[in-house]
C-alpha positions as CSV (number, residue, x, y, z in Angstrom):
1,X,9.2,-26.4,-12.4
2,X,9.7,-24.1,-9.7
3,X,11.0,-24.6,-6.0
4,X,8.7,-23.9,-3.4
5,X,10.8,-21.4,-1.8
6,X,13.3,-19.2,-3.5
7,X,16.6,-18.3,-1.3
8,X,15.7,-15.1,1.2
9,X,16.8,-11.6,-0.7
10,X,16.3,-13.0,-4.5
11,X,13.3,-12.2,-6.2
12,X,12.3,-14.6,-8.9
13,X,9.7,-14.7,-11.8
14,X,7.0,-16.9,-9.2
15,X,7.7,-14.2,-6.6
16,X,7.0,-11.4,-9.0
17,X,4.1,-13.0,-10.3
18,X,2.6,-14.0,-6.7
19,X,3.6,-10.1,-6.0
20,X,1.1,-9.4,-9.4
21,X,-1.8,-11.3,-8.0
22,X,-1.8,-9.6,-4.8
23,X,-1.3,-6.1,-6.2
24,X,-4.3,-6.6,-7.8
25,X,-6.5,-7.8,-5.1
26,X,-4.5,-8.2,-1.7
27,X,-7.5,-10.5,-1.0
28,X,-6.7,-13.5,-3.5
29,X,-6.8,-16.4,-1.2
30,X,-3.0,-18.2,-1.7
31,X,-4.8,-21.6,-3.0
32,X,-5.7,-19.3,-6.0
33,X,-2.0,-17.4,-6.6
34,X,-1.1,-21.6,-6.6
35,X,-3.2,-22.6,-9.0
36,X,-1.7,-19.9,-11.1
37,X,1.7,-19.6,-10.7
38,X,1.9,-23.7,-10.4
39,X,2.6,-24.1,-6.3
40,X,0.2,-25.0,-4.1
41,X,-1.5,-23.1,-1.3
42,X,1.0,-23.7,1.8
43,X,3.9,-22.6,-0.7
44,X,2.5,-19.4,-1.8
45,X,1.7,-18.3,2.0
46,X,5.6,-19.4,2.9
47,X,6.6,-17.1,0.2
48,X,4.4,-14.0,0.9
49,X,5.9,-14.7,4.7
50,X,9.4,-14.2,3.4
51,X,8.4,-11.2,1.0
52,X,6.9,-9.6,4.0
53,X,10.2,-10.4,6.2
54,X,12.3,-9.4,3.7
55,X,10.3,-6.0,3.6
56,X,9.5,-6.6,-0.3
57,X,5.9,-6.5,0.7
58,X,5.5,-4.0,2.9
59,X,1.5,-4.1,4.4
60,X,-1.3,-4.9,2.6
61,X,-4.6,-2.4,2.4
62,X,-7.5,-1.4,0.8
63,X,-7.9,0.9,-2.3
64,X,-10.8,3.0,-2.5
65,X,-12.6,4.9,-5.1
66,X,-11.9,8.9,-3.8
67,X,-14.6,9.3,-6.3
68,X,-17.2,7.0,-4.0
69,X,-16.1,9.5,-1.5
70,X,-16.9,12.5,-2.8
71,X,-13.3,13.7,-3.7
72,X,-13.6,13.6,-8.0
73,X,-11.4,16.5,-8.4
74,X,-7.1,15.4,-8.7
75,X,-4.5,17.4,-9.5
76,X,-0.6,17.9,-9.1
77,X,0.6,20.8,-7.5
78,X,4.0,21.9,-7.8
79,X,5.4,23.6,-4.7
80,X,8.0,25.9,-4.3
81,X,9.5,26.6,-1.1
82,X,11.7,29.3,0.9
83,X,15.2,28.9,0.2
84,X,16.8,26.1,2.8
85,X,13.6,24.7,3.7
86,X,14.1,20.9,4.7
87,X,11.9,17.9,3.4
88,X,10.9,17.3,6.7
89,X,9.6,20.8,7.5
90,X,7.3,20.5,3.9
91,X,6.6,16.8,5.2
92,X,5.2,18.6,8.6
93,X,3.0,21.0,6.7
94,X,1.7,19.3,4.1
95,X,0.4,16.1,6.3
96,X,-2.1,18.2,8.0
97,X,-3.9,18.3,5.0
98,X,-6.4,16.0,4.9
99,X,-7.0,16.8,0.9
100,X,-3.0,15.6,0.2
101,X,-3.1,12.2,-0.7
102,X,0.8,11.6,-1.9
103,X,3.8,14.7,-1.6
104,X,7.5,14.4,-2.7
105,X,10.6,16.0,-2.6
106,X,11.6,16.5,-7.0
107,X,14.4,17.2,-8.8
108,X,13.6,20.7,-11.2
109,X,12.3,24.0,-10.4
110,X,9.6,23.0,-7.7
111,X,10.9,21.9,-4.2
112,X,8.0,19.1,-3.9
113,X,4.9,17.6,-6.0
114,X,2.4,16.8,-4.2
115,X,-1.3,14.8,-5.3
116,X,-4.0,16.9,-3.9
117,X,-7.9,15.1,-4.1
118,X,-10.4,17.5,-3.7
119,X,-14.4,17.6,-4.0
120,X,-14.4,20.1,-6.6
121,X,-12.4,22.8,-8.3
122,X,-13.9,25.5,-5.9
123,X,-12.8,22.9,-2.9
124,X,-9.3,22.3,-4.9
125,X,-8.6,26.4,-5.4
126,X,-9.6,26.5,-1.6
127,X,-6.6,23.9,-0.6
128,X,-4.3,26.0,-2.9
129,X,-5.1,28.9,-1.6
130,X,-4.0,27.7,1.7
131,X,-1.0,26.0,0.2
132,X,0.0,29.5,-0.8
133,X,-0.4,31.2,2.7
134,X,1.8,28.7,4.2
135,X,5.0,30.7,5.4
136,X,7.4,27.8,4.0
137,X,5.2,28.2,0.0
138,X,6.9,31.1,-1.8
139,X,4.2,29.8,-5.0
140,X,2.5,26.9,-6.5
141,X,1.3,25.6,-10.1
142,X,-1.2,22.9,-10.4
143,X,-2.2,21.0,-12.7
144,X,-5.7,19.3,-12.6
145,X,-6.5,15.2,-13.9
146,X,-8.8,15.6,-16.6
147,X,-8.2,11.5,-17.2
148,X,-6.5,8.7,-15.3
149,X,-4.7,7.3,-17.6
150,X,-2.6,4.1,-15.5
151,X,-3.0,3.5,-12.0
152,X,-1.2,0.7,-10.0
């Protein structure tokens, strides 16, 4: 039978599971996680306070369907960047846009990946096109979602 509160810093198999139910919907109530990870409600919350203290949980939020939105086109696009360009000089040009939904610094040829959502391929070569006429972007190659395979 488990404690109802693991030592601060560890992470044990109820914390992981608690951390399960809440990725999947950030909204299950705490009585619910304790009905299924065996603790009851108050014990769940006093752990989810101590993930979220210890920064294992970081915020909660909402996931939304891009396709709801009108943004059913995804794709990859490798970047590669003038020599000595700094992550947080591609970090300041790829935030303004709005079509970049995740961007990082890789290891490989490309300098940075970044996920692009777009409305359609004729919206998607627009964003790449600009991608490409940024003075940082020597070239890019992308590579469009045909189908999601795992997302979590």
């Amino acid at each position: 039978m488990p404690h109802d509160d693991a030592p601060s810093g560890s992470l044990d198999r109820v914390d992981a599971a608690i951390l399960e139910h809440l990725s999947r919907d950030a909204r299950t109530s705490y009585g619910v996680i304790g009905s299924r990870v065996n603790l009851s409600a108050s014990a769940v919350k006093r752990r989810v306070d101590r993930l979220r203290a210890d920064g294992v949980i970081a915020g909660f939020t909402t996931r939304v369907d891009p396709g709801a939105l009108g943004w059913g086109t995804e794709a990859y696009v490798e970047v590669h960047c003038a020599a000595s360009t700094s992550p947080a000089t591609m970090r300041d040009v790829l935030v303004t846009y709005p079509e970049v939904v995740a961007a990082s610094t890789v290891t490989g040829d490309a300098d940075a990946v970044v996920q692009v959502r777009a409305r359609d391929v004729r919206h998607l070569d627009e964003v790449v096109e600009r991608l490409n006429a940024e003075p940082i972007v020597d070239r890019t190659r992308s590579t469009v979602v045909l189908t999601p395979l795992v997302r979590r």
